[in-house]
C-alpha positions in Angstrom: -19.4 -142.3 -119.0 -21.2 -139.1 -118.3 -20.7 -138.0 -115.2 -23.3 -135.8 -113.3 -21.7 -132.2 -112.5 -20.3 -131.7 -108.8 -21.1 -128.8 -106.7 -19.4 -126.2 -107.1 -16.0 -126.0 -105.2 -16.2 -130.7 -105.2 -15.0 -133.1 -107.7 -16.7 -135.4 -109.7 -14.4 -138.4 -110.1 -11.2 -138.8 -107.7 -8.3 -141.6 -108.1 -6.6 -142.4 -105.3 -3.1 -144.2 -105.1 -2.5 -146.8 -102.2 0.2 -148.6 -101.9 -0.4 -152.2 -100.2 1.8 -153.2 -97.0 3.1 -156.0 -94.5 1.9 -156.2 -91.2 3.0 -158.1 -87.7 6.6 -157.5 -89.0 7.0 -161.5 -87.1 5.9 -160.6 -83.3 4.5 -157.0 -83.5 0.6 -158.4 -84.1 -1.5 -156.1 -85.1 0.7 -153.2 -83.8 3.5 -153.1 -86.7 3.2 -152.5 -90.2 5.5 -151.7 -93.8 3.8 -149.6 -96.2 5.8 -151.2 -99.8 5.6 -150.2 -103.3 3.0 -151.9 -105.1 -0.3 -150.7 -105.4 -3.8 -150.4 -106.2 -5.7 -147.1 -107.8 -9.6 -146.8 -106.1 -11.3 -144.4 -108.3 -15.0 -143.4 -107.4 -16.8 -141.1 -109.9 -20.3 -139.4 -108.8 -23.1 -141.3 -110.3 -27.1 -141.2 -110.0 -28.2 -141.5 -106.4 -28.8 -144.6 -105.1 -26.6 -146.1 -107.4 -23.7 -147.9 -106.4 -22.1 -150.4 -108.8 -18.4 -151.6 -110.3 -17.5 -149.3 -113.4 -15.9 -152.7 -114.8 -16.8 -156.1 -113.6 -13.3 -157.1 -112.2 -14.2 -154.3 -109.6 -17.5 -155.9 -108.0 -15.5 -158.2 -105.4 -15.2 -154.8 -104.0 -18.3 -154.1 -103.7 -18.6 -155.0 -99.9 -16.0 -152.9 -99.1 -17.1 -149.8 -100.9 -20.3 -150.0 -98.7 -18.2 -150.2 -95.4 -16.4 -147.2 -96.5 -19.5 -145.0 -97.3 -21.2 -146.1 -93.8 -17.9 -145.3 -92.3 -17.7 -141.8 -94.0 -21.3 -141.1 -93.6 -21.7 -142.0 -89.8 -17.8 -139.9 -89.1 -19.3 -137.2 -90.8 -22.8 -137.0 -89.9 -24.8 -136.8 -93.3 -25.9 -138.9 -95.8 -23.5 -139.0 -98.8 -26.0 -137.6 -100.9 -25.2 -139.2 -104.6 -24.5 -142.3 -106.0 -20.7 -144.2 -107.3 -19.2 -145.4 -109.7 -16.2 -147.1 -108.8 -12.7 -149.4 -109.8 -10.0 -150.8 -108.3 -6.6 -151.9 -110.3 -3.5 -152.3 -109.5 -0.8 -155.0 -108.2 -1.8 -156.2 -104.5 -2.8 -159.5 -104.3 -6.7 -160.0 -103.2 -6.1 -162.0 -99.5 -2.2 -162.8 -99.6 -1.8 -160.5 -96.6 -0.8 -157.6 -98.1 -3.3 -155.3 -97.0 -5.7 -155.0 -100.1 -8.6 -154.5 -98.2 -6.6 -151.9 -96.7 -6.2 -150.2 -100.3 -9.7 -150.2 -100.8 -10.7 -148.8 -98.1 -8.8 -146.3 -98.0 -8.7 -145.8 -101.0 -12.5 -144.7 -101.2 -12.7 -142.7 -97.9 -9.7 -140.7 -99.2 -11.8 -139.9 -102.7 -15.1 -139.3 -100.7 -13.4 -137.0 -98.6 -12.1 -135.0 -101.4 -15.1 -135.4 -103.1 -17.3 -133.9 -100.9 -14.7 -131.5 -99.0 -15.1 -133.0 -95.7 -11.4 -132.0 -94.5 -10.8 -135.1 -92.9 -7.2 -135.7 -91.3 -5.0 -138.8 -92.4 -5.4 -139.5 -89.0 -9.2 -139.5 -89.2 -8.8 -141.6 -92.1 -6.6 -143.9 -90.5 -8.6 -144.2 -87.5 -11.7 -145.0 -89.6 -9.9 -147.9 -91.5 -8.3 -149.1 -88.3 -12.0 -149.4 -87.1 -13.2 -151.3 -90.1 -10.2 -153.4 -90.2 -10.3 -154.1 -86.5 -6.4 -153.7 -86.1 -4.1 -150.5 -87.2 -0.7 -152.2 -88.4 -1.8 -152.2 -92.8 -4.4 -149.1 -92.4 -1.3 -146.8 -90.7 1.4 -148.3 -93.3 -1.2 -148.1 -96.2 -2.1 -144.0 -95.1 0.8 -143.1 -93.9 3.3 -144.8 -95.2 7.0 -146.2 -93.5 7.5 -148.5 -91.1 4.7 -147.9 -88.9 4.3 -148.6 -85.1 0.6 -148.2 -84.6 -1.1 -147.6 -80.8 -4.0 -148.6 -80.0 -6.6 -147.3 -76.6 -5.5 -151.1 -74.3 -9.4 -150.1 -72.8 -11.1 -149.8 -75.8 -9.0 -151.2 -78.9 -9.6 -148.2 -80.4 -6.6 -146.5 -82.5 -4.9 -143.7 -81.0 -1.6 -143.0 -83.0 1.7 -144.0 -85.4 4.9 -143.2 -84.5 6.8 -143.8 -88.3 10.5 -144.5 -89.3 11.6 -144.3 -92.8 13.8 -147.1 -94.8 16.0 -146.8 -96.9 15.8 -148.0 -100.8 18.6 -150.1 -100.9 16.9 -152.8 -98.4 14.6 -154.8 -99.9 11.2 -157.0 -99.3 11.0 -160.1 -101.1 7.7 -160.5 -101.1 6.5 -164.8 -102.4 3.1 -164.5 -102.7 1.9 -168.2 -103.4 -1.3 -169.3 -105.0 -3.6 -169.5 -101.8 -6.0 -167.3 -100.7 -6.3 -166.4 -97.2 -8.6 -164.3 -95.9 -7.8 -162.6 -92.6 -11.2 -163.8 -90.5 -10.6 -167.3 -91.2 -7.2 -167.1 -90.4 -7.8 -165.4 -86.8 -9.8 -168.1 -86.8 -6.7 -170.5 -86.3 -5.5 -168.3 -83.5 -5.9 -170.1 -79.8 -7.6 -168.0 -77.2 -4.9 -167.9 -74.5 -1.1 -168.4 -75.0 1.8 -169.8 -72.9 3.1 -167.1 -70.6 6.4 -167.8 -71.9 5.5 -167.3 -75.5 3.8 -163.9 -74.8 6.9 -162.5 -73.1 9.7 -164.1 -76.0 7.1 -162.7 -78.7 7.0 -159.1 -76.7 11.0 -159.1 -76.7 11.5 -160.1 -80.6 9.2 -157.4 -81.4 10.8 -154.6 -79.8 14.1 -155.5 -80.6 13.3 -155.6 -84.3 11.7 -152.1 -83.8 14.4 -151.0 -82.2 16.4 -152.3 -85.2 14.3 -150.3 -87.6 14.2 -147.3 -85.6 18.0 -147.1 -85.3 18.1 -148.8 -89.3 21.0 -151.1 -87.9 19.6 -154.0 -90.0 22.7 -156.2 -89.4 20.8 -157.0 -85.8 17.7 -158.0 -88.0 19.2 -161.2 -88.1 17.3 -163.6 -86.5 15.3 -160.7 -84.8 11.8 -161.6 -86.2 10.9 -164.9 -84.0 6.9 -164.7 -83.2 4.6 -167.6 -80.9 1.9 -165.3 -80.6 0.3 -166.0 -84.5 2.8 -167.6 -87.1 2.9 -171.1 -85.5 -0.9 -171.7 -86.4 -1.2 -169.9 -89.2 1.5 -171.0 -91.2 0.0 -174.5 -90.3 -2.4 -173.7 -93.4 0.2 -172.7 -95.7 1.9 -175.0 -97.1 5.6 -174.1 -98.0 5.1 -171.3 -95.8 7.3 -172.2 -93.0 10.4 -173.6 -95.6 9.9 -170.3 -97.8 11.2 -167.9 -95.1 13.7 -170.2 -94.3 15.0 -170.5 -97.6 15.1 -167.1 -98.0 16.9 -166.5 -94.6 19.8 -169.3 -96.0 20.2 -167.7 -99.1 21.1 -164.1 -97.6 18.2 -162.8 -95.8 18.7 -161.0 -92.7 15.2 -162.4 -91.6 11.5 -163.1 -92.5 8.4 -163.7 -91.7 4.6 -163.9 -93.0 3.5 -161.3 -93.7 0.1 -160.1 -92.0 -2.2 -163.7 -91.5 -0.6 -165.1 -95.0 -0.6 -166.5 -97.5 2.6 -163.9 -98.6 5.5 -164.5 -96.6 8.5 -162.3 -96.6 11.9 -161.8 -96.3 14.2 -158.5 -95.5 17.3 -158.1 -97.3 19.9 -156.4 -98.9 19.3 -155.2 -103.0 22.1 -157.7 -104.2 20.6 -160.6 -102.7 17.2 -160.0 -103.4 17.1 -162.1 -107.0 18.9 -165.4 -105.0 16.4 -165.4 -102.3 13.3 -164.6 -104.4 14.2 -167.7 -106.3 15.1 -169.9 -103.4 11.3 -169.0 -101.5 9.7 -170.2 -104.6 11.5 -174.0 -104.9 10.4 -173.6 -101.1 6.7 -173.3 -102.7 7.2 -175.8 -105.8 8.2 -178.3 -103.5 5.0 -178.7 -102.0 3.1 -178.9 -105.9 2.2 -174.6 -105.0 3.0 -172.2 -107.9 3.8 -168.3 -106.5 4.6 -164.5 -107.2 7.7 -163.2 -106.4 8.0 -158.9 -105.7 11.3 -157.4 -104.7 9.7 -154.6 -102.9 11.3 -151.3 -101.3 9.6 -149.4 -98.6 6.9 -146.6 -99.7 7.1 -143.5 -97.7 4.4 -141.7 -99.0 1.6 -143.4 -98.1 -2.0 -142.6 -100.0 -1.7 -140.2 -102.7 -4.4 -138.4 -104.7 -3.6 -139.3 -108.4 -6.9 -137.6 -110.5 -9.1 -135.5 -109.8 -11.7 -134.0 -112.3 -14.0 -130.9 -111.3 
């Protein structure tokens, strides 16, 4: 396509890297998230003004998420955009299997529009703005910044504050069984009850700052049994069926523990590299035993985070 010339000192087409993520890590809702390696590439390339539109027609269930990210962009940085997009998204994540691909796209396109307009925003402004659209921090933090991410949030307003990140090393792996079920993450808040036993809260509070802790210090032997959650995983894995038996089929074959990952339908278990194969295989008999076919990903931990691929003047 021929592309209309950028200003000078701006680029005309941008590709940006993303890699997708796990979040709640079991009991850390909406606070903790894993940056992994599989990704998508978001590439937006100036185009007429006023003109917004997919560059290939996989691309347009994007579409509502490219406008959220120019709004975003346009109201952080006070102007009108100013030209039009073309844009695509490929890659690997899995479109709502809780693996933060809205997370990719979003990012993804405020990352090129700030490099295509030279607007100098921070990976903490851009995580701040995704953690905005998205409503929570864990995937935009991982899926930015990359790591293990512990993500805070304002407790007056909700609104993201900052990541404290700790790096993993490659020989643990994320078995990552993805089945064939999409679950989008507002109807599966939807599940969620609005108040909890007391109890519940404080068991969930203690797994996830033990398994942080775990992380943090990486003595993943204490992973073991470390990821226990009642504040989301009892309802939502309600609606996946096979969920519940996958992670625990995973944690009998060798797993040093699991959970689902984000609001589903994914789940996920940690491990070491030589046991990954045996407890892929094991989650997805879980899965064929209830009649649901599934994707298996052996996944190590990304540490880079977002990562401008292309760039064209």
């Amino acid at each position: 396509m021929r592309l209309p010339p950028a200003p000078r000192g701006q680029f005309s087409e941008v590709t940006v890297r993303v890699p997708g993520s796990t979040s709640n890590c079991g009991a850390g809702f909406d606070t903790l998230g894993l940056a992994l390696q599989i990704y998508n590439e978001v590439t937006l390339a100036r185009a007429p003004r006023g003109l917004i539109e997919p560059a290939f027609g996989e691309s347009i269930r994007a579409l509502p998420l490219i406008w959220q990210a120019i709004d975003a962009f346009e109201q952080r940085t006070g102007g009108e955009l100013g030209f039009g997009l073309f844009f695509a998204i490929e890659g690997d994540v899995p479109v709502a299997r809780g693996l933060g691909s809205s997370v990719t796209v979003l990012a993804g396109a405020l990352a090129a529009l700030n490099e295509m307009t030279g607007a100098k925003l921070s990976r903490h402004d851009l995580t701040a703005l995704v953690a905005g659209l998205e409503g929570h921090p864990d995937n935009a933090a991982a899926g930015i910044l990359g790591g293990f991410c512990v993500a805070r949030t304002d407790p007056a307003t909700g609104a993201y504050r900052d990541t404290i990140r700790v790096t993993v090393p490659d020989d643990l792996r994320f078995v990552v069984c993805s089945p064939d079920l999409e679950m989008p993450t507002k109807e599966s808040r939807g599940v969620l009850p609005p108040t909890l036993p007391f109890f519940d809260a404080v068991k969930s509070v203690n797994s996830a700052a033990y398994l942080t802790a775990a992380f943090a210090t990486r003595d993943y032997a204490r992973l073991r049994g470390a990821a226990s959650d009642f504040l989301h995983e009892p309802y939502r894995l309600l609606r996946i069926p096979g969920g519940r038996e996958a992670i625990a089929a995973g944690v009998a074959a060798g797993a040093l523990t699991g959970w689902l990952s984000g609001s589903g339908s994914s789940v996920l278990c940690v491990a070491e590299r030589k046991h990954a194969l045996r407890i892929g295989r094991a989650m997805t008999r879980a899965f064929q035993a209830g009649k649901i076919g599934s994707r298996v990903f052996a996944l190590r931990a990304d540490h880079r985070g977002l990562r401008i691929t292309a760039r064209r003047r």
